[in-house]
N, CA and C atoms as an extended XYZ file, in Angstrom:
363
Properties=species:S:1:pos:R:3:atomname:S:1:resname:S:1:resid:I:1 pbc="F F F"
N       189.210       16.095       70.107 N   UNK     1
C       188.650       15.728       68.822 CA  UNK     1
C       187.576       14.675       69.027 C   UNK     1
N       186.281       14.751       68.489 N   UNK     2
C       185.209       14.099       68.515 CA  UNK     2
C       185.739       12.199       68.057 C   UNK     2
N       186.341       12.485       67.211 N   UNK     3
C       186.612       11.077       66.223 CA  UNK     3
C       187.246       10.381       67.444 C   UNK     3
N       188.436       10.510       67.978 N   UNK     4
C       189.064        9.834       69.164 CA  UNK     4
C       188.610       10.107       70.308 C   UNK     4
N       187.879       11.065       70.693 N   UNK     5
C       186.853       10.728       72.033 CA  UNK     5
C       185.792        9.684       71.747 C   UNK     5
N       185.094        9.428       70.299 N   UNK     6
C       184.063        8.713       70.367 CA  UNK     6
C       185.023        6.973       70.124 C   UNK     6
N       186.113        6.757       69.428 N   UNK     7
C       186.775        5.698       69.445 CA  UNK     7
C       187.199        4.921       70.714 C   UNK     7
N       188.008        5.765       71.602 N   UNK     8
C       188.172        5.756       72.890 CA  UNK     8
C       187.049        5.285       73.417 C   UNK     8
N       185.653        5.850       73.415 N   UNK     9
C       184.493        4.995       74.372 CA  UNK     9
C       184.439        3.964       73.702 C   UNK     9
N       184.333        3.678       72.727 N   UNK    10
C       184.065        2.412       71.849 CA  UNK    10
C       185.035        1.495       72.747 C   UNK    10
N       186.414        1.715       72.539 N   UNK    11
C       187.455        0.576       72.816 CA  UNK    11
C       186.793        0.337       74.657 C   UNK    11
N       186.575        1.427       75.275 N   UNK    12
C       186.511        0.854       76.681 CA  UNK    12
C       185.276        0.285       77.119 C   UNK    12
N       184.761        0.253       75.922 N   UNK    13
C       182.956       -0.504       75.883 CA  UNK    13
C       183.013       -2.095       75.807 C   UNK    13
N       184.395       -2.066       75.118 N   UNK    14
C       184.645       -3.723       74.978 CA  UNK    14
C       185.241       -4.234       76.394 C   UNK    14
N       184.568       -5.389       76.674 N   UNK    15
C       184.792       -6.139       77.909 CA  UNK    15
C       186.075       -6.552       77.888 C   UNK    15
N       186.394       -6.777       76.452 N   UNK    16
C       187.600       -7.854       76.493 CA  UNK    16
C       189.200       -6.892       76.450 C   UNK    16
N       189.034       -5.602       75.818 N   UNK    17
C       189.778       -5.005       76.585 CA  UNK    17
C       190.387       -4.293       77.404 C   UNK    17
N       191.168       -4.023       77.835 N   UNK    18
C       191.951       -3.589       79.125 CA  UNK    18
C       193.046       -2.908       79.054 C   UNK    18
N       193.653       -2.117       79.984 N   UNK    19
C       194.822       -1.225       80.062 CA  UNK    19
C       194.982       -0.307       78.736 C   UNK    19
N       193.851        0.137       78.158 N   UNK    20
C       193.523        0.975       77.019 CA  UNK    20
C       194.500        2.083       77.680 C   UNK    20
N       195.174        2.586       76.514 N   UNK    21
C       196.208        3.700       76.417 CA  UNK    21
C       196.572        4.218       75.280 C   UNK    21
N       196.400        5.743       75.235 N   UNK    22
C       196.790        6.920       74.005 CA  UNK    22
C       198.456        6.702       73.980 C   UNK    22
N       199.322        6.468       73.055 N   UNK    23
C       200.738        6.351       73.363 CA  UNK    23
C       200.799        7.519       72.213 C   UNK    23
N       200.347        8.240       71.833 N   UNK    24
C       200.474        8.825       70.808 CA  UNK    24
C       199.217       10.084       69.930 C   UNK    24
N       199.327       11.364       70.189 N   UNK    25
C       198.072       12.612       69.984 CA  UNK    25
C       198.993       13.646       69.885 C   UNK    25
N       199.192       13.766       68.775 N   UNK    26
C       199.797       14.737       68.451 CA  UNK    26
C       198.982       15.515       67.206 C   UNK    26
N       198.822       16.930       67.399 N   UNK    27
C       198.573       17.624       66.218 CA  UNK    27
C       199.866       18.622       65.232 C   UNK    27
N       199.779       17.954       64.035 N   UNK    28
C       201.310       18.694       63.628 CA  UNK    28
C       200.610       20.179       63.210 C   UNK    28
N       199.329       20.593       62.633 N   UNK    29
C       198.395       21.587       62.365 CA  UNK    29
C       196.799       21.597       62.820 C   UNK    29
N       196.381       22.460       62.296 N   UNK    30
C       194.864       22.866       62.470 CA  UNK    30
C       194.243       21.054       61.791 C   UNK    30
N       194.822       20.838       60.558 N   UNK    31
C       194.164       19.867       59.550 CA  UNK    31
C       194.719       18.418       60.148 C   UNK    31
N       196.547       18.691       60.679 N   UNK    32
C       196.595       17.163       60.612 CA  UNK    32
C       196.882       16.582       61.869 C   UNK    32
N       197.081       15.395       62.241 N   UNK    33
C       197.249       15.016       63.599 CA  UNK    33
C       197.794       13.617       63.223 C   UNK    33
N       197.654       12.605       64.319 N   UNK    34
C       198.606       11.363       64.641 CA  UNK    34
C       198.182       11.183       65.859 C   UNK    34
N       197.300        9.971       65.787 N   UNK    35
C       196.738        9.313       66.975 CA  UNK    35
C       197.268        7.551       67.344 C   UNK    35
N       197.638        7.240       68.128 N   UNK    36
C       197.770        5.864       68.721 CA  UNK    36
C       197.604        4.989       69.708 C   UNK    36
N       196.811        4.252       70.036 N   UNK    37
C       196.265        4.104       71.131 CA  UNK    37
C       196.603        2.431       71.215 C   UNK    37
N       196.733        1.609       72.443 N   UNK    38
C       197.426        0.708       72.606 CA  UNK    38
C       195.928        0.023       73.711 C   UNK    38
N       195.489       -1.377       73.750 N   UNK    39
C       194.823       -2.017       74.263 CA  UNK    39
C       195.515       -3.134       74.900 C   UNK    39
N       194.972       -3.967       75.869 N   UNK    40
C       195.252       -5.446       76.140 CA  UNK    40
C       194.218       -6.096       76.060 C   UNK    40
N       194.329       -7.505       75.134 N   UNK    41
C       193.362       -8.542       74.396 CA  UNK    41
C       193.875       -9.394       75.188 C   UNK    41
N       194.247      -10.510       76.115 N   UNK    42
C       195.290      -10.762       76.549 CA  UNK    42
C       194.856      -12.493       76.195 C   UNK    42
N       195.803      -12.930       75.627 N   UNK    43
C       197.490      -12.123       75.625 CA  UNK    43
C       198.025      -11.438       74.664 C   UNK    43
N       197.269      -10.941       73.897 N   UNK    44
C       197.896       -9.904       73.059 CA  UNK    44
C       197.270       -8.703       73.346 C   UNK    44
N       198.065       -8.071       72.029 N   UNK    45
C       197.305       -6.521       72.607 CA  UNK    45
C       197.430       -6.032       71.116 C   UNK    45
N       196.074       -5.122       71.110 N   UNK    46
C       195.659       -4.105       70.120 CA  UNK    46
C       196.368       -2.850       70.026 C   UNK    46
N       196.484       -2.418       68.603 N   UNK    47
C       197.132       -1.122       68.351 CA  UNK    47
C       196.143       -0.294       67.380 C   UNK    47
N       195.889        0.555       67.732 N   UNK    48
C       194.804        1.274       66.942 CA  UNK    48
C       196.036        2.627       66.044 C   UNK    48
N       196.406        3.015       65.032 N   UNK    49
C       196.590        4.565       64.578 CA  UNK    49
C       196.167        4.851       63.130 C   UNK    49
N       195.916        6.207       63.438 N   UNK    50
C       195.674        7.243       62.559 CA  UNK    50
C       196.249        7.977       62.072 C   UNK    50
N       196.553        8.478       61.200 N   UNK    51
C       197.196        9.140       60.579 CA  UNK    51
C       196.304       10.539       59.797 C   UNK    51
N       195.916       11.438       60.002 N   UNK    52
C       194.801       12.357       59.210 CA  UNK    52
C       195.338       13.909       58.820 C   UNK    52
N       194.851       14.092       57.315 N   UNK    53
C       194.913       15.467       57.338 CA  UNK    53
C       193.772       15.984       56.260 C   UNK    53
N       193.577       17.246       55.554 N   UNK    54
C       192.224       17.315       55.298 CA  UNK    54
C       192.458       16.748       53.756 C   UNK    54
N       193.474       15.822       53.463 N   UNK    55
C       193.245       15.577       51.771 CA  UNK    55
C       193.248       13.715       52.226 C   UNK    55
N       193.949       12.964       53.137 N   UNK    56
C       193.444       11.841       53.473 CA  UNK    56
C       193.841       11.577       54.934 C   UNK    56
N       193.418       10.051       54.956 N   UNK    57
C       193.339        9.383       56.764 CA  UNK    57
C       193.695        7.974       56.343 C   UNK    57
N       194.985        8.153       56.572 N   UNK    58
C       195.597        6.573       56.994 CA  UNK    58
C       195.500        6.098       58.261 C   UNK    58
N       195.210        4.836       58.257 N   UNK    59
C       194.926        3.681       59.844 CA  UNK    59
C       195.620        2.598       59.339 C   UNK    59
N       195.433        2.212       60.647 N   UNK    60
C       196.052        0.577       60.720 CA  UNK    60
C       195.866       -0.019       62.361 C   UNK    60
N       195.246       -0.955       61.982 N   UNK    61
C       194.692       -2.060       63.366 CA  UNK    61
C       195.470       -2.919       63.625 C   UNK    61
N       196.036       -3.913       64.178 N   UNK    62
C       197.053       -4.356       64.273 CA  UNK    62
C       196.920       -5.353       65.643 C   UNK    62
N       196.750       -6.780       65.877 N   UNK    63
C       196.736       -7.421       66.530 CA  UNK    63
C       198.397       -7.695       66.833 C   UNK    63
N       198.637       -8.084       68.087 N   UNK    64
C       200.278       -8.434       68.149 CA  UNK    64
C       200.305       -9.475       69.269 C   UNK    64
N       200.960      -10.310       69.283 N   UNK    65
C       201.691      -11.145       70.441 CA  UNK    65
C       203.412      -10.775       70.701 C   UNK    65
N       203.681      -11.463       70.507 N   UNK    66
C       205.513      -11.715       70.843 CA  UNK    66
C       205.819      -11.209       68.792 C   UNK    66
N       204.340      -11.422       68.111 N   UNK    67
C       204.846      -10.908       66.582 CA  UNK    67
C       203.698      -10.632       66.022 C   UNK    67
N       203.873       -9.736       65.039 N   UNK    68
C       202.374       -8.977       64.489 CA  UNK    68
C       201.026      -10.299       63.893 C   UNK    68
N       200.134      -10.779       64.652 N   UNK    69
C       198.962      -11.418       63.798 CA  UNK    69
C       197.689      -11.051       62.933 C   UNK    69
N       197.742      -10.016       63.176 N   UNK    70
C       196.731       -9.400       62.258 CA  UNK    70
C       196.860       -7.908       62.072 C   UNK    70
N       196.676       -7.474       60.675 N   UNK    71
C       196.523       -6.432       60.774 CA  UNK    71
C       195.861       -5.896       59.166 C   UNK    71
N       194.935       -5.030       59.568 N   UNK    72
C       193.832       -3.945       58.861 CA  UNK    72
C       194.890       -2.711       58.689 C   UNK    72
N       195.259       -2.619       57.375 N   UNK    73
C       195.467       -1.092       57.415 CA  UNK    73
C       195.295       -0.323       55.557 C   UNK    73
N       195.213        0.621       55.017 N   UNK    74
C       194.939        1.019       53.749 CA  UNK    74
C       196.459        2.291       53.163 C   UNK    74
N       197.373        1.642       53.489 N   UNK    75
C       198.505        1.662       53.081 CA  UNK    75
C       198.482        1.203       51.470 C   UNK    75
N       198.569        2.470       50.598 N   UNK    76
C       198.434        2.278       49.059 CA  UNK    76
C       199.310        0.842       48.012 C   UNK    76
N       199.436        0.102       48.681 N   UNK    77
C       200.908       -0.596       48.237 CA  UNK    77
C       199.890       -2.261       47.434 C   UNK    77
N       198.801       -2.221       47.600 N   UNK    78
C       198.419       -3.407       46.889 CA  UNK    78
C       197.342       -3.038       45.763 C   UNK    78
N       197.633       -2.148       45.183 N   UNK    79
C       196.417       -1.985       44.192 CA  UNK    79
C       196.099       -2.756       43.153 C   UNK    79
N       196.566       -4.222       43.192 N   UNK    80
C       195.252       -4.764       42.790 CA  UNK    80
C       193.999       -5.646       43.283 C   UNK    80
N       194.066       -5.581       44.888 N   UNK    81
C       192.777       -6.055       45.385 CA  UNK    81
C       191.434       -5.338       45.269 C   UNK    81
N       190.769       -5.995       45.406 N   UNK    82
C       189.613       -5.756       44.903 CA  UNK    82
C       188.763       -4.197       45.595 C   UNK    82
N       189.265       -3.988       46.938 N   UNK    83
C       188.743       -2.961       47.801 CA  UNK    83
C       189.922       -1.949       47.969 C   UNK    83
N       191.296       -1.373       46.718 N   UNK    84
C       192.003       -0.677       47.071 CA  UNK    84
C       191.702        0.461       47.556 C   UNK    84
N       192.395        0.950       48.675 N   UNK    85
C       194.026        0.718       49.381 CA  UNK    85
C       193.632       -0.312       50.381 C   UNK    85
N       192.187       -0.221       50.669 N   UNK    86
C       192.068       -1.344       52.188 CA  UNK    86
C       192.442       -2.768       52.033 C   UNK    86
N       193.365       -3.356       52.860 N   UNK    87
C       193.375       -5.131       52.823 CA  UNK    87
C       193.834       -5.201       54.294 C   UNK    87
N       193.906       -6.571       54.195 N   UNK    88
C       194.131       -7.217       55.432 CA  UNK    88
C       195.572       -8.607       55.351 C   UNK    88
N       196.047       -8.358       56.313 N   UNK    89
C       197.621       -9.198       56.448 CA  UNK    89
C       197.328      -10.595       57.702 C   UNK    89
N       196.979      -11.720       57.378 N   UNK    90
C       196.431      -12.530       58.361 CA  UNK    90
C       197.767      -13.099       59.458 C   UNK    90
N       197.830      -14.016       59.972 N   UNK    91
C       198.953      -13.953       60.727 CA  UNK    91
C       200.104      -15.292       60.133 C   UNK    91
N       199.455      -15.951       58.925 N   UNK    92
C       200.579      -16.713       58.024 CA  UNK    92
C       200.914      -15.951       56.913 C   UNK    92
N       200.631      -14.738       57.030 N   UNK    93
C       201.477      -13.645       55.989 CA  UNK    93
C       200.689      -13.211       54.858 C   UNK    93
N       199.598      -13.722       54.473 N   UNK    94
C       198.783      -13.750       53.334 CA  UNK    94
C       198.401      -12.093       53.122 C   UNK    94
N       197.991      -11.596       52.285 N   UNK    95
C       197.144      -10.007       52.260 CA  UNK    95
C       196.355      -10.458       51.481 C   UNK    95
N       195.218       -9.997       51.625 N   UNK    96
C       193.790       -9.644       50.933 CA  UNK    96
C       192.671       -8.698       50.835 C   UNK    96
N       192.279       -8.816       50.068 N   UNK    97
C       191.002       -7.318       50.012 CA  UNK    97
C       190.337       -7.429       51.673 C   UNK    97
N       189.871       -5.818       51.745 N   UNK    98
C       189.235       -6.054       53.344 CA  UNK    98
C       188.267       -5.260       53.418 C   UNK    98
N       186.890       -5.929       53.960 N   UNK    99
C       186.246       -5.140       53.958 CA  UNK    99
C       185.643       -3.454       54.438 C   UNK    99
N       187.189       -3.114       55.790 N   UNK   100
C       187.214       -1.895       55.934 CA  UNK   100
C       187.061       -0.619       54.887 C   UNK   100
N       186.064        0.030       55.277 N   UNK   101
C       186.495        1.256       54.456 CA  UNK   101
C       186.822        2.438       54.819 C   UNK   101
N       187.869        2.538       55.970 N   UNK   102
C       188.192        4.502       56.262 CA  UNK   102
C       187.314        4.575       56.936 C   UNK   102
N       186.110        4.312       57.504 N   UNK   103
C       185.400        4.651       58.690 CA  UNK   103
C       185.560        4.140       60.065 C   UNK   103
N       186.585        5.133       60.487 N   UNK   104
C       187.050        4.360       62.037 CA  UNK   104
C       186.207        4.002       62.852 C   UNK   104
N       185.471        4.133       62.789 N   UNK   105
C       184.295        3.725       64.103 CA  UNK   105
C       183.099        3.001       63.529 C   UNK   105
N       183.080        2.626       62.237 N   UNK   106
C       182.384        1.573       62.211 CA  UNK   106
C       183.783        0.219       61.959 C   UNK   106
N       184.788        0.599       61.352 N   UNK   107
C       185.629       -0.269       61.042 CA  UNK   107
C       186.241       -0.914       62.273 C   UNK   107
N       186.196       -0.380       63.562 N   UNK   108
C       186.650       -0.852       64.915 CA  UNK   108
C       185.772       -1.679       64.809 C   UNK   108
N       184.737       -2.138       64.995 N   UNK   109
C       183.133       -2.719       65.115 CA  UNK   109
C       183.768       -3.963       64.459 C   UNK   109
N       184.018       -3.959       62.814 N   UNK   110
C       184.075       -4.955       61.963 CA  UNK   110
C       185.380       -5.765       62.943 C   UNK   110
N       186.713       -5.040       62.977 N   UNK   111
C       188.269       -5.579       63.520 CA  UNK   111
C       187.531       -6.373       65.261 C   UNK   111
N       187.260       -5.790       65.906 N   UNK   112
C       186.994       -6.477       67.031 CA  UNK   112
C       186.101       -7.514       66.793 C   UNK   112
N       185.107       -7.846       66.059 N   UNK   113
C       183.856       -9.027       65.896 CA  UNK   113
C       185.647      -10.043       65.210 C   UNK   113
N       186.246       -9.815       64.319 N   UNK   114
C       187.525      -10.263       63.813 CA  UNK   114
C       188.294      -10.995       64.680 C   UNK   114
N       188.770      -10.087       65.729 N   UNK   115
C       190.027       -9.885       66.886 CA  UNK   115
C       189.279      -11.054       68.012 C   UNK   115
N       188.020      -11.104       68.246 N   UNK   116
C       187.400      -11.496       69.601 CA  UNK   116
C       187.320      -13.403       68.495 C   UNK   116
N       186.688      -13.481       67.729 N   UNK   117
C       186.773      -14.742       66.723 CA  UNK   117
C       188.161      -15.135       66.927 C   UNK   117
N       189.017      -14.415       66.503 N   UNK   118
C       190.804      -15.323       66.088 CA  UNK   118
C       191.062      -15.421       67.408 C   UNK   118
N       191.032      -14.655       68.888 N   UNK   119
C       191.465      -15.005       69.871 CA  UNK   119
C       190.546      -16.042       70.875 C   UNK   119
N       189.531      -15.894       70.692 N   UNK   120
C       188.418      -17.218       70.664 CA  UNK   120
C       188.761      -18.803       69.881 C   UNK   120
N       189.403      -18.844       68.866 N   UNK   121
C       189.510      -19.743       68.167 CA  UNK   121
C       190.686      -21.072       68.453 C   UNK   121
C-alpha cells in the first residue's frame, strides 16, 4: 500500500528515529486494513496506527516512556472541541483540539516537529 510505504520512508527519514518496526499489517478486506508501526525516540518510543476502511480512517500517534506522554488520535469521544474528532492528550492528562486532520503524512510532519520539541525540552 502506497500510504504505508510512503509513511515508512518518512519515519526512517527522521534522524532521531531508530529501530522503526511494522508490529502490525493486516488486511481484514479489499477496503480495510490495520497498520502499526513502532519507533525508538530514545528514550521513548513512537507508536504510529491506523485503522482504515472505505467509509473512515482512524489513527493515533502516541509518544510513550515507562507511561503514555503524548498522544494525537481522532477517536469520536470529545465532540465538543473545536477540530472534532481530532484532539490531543498532553502528558498531565489534559485533551484539546488538535490541529491534525486525517492526513497521515502530512500529520506525521506536524507530531514529530511536536515529539522532537517535548523530547528536546
Amino acid at each position: 500500500m502506497a500510504l504505508l510505504d510512503e509513511l515508512l520512508a518518512r519515519m526512517r527519514a527522521v534522524p532521531e528515529l531508530s529501530n522503526i518496526q511494522v508490529v502490525e499489517n493486516d488486511a481484514v478486506d479489499d477496503e480495510t486494513f490495520v497498520f502499526k508501526a513502532h519507533a525508538s525516540i530514545l528514550p521513548n518510543y513512537l507508536q504510529i496506527r491506523l485503522l482504515a476502511d472505505k467509509d473512515f480512517q482512524r489513527y493515533s500517534f502516541q509518544l510513550y516512556s515507562d507511561r503514555p506522554l503524548l498522544r494525537w488520535d481522532n477517536t469520536p469521544h470529545y465532540p465538543d472541541l473545536s477540530n472534532f474528532p481530532h484532539h490531543f492528550h498532553d502528558h498531565k492528562g489534559n485533551v484539546t483540539s488538535s490541529a491534525l486532520t486525517g492526513n497521515l503524512l502530512v500529520d506525521f510532519d506536524v507530531v514529530m516537529a511536536e515529539v522532537k520539541r517535548f523530547t528536546n525540552s
